[in-house]
C-alpha positions as CSV (number, residue, x, y, z in Angstrom):
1,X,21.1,-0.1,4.1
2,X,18.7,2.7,2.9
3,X,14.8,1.4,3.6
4,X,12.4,2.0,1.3
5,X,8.9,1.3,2.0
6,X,5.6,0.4,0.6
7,X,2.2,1.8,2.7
8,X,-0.9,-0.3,1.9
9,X,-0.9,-3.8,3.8
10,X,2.8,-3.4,4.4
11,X,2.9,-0.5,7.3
12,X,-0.6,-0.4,8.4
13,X,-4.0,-2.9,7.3
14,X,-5.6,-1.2,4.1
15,X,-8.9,-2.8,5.2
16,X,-9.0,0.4,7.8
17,X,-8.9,3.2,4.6
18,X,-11.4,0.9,2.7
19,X,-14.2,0.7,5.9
20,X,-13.7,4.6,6.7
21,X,-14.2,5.0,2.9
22,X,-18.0,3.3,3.4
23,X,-19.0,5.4,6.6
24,X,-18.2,8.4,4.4
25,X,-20.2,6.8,1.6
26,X,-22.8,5.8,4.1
27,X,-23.2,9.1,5.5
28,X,-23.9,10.8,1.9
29,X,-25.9,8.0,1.6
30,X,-28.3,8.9,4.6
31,X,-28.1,12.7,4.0
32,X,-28.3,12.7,0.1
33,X,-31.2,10.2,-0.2
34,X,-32.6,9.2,3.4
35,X,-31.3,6.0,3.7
36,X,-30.2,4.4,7.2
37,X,-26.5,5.1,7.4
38,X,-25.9,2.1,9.2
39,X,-27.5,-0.1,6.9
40,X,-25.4,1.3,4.1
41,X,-22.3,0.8,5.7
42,X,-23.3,-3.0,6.1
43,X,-24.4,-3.2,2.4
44,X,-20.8,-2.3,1.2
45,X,-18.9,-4.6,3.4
46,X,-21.2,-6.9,2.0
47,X,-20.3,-7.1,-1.1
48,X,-16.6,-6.0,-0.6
49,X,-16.9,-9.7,1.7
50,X,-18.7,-11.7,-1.2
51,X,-17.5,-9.8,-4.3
52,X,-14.5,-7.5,-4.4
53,X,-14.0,-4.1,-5.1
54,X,-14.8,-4.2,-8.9
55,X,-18.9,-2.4,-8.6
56,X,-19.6,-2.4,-5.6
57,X,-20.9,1.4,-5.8
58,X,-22.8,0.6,-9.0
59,X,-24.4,-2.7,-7.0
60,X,-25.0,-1.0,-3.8
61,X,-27.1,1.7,-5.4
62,X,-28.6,-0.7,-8.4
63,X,-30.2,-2.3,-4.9
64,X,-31.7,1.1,-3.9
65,X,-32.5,2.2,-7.2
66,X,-29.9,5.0,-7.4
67,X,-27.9,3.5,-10.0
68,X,-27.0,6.1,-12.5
69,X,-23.8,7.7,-13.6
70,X,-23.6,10.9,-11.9
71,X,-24.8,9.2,-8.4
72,X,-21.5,6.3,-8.8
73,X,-19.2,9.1,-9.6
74,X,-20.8,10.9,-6.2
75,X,-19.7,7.7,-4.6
76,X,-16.8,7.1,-5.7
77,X,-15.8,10.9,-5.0
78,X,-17.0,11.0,-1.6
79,X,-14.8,7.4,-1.0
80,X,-12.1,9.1,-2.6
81,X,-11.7,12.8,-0.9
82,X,-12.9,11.7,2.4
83,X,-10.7,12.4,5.4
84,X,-9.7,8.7,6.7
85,X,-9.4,7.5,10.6
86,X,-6.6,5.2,10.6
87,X,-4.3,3.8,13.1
88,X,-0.4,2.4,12.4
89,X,0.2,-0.5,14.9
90,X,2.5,0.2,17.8
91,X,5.1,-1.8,17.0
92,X,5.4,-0.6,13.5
93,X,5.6,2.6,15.1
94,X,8.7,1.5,17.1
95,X,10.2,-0.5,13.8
96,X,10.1,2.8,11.8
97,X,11.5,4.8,14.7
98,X,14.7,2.4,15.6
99,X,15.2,1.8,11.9
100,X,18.8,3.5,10.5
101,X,17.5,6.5,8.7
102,X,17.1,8.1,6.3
103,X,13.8,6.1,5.5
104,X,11.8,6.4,2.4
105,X,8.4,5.5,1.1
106,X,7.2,4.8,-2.4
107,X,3.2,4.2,-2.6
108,X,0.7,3.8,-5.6
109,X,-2.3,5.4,-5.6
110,X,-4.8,8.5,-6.7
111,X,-2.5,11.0,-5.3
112,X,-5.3,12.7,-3.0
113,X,-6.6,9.4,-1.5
114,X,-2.7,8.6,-0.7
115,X,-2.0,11.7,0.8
116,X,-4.8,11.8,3.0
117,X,-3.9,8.1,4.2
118,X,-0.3,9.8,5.0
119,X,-2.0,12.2,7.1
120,X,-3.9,10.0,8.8
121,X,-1.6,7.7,10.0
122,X,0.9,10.6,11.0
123,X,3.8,9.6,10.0
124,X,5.3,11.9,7.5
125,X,8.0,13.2,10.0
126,X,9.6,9.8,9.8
127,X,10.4,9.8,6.2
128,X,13.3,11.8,4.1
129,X,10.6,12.0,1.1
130,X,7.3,10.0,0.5
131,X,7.0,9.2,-3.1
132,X,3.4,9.3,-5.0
133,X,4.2,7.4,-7.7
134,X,1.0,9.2,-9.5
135,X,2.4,12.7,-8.9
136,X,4.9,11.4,-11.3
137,X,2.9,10.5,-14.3
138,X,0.6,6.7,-13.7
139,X,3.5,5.5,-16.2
140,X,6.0,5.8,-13.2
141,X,3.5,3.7,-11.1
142,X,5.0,0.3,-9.7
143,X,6.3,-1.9,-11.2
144,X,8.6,1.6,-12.8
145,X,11.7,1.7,-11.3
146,X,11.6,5.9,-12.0
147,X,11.1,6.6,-7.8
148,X,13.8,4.3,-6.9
149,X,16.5,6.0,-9.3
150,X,15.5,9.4,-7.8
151,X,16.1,7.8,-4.5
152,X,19.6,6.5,-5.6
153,X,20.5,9.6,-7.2
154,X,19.7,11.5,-3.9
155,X,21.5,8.6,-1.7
156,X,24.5,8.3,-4.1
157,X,24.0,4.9,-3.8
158,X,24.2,1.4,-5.6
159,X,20.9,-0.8,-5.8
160,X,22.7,-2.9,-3.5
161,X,22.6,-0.3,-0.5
162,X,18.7,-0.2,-0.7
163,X,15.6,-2.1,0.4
164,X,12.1,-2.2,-0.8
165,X,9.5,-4.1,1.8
166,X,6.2,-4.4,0.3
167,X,3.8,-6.9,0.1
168,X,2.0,-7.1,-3.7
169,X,4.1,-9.5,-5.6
170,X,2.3,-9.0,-9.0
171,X,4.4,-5.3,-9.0
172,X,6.5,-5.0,-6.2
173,X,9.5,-6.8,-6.9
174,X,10.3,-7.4,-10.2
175,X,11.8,-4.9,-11.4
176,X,14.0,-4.0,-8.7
177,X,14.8,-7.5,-8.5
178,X,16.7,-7.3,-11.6
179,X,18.4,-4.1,-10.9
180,X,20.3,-6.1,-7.8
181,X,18.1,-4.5,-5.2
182,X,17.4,-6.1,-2.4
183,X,13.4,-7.1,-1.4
184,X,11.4,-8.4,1.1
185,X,7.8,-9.1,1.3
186,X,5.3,-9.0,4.1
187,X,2.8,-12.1,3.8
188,X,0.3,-9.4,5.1
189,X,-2.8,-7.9,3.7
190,X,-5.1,-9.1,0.7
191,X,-1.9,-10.7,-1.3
192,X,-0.9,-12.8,1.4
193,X,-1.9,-16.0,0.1
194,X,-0.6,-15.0,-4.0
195,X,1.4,-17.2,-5.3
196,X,4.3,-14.8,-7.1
197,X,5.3,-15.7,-10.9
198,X,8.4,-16.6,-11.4
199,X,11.1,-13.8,-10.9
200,X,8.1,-11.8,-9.6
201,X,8.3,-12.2,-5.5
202,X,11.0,-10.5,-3.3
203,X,14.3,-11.9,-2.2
204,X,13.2,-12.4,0.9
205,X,9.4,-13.2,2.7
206,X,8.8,-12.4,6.7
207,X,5.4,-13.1,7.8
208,X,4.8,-9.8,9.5
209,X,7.0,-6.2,9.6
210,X,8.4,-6.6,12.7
211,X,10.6,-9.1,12.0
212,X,12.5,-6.5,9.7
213,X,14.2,-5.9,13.1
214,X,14.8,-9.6,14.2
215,X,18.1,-10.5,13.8
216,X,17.1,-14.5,13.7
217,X,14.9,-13.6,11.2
218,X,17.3,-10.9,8.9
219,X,20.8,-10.8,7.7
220,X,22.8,-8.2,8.6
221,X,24.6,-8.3,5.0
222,X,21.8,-8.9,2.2
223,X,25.0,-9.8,0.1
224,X,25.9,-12.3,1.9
225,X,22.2,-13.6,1.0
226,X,22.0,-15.6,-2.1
227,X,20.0,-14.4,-4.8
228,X,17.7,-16.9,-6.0
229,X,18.4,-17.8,-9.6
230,X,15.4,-16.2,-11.0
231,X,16.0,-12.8,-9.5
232,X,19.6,-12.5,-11.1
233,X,20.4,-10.1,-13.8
């Protein structure tokens, strides 16, 4: 079995890139305008914690009466080209180094901000390739199959002998799904709680990674698994 893996809220908690993201923002704040760094950093958790991502940059300087186009897009740069401090948990660690290799990993993202989160978290060395879907063109961004079928191509492979773990369900899945691929999601991160349309979540759902390497909890044959009805071809 050839595993494939997603990076945001499946391998490590995004919430880490997101919080380094506003001390960077803070900081520009404090030396750009003379504001208290630390009260900055607390204003954008705010309102990630009360209203999502959607304005918070536009909000967060409409309240100090920096809201203008030129000062957003210095936010949103400085969020985006910052150098990130994140940590992958132990045991992840562990699951990635025990698993059968090779391993792959297919992530979404500006293709900068991903990179940098690669870097961060060390972990290049443990993959054959990492895909950026972006680098591909946004059209071969998830829920595109295009990454998978260069991974197959390379593997000479069937669907069958490969595994994607992620954990969105709105994108993840569905695709592959019909292809015959096998899937699992992780009920971690911010689409824990989603309920998946129909033919839209994985084959399988753990609660966290590490029981990909629990025998209780994993097949050793995902054929010998059947497919729910509304993930056949």
């Amino acid at each position: 079995m050839i595993y494939i893996f997603d990076l945001d809220d499946t391998l490590y908690d995004e919430r880490q890139y997101v919080e380094s993201g506003f001390r960077a923002v803070a900081a520009y704040a404090a030396k750009q305008w003379g504001l208290d760094a630390t009260s900055c950093y607390e204003q954008l958790v705010r309102l990630l914690d009360t209203q999502g991502r959607g304005r918070i940059f536009d909000d967060f300087l409409a309240g100090h009466s920096l809201s203008s186009k030129s000062n957003i897009q210095a936010c949103v740069r400085t969020y985006r080209l910052h150098k990130p401090k994140l940590s992958l948990p132990a045991e992840h660690l562990q699951l990635l180094q025990l698993l059968p290799k090779p391993l792959y990993l297919v992530t979404d993202g500006h293709k900068i901000v991903q990179q940098n989160k690669v870097d961060a978290l060390g972990i290049a060395a443990l993959f054959k390739r990492i895909f950026i879907t972006h680098r591909f063109g946004i059209k071969h961004a998830k829920p595109s199959t295009h990454c998978f079928e260069l991974i197959k191509k390379a593997e000479k492979c069937e669907w069958r002998d490969m595994v994607y773990i992620g954990d969105n369900p709105a994108k993840d899945f569905v695709n592959l799904n019909k292809l015959g691929m096998n899937t699992i999601r992780v009920s971690t991160g911010v689409h824990r709680q989603v309920i998946a349309q129909k033919g839209f979540d994985a084959l399988r759902t753990i609660r966290t990674l590490i029981e990909l390497g629990s025998s209780e909890k994993m097949p050793a044959n995902f054929a010998d698994v059947r497919r729910p009805k509304d993930c056949q071809n």
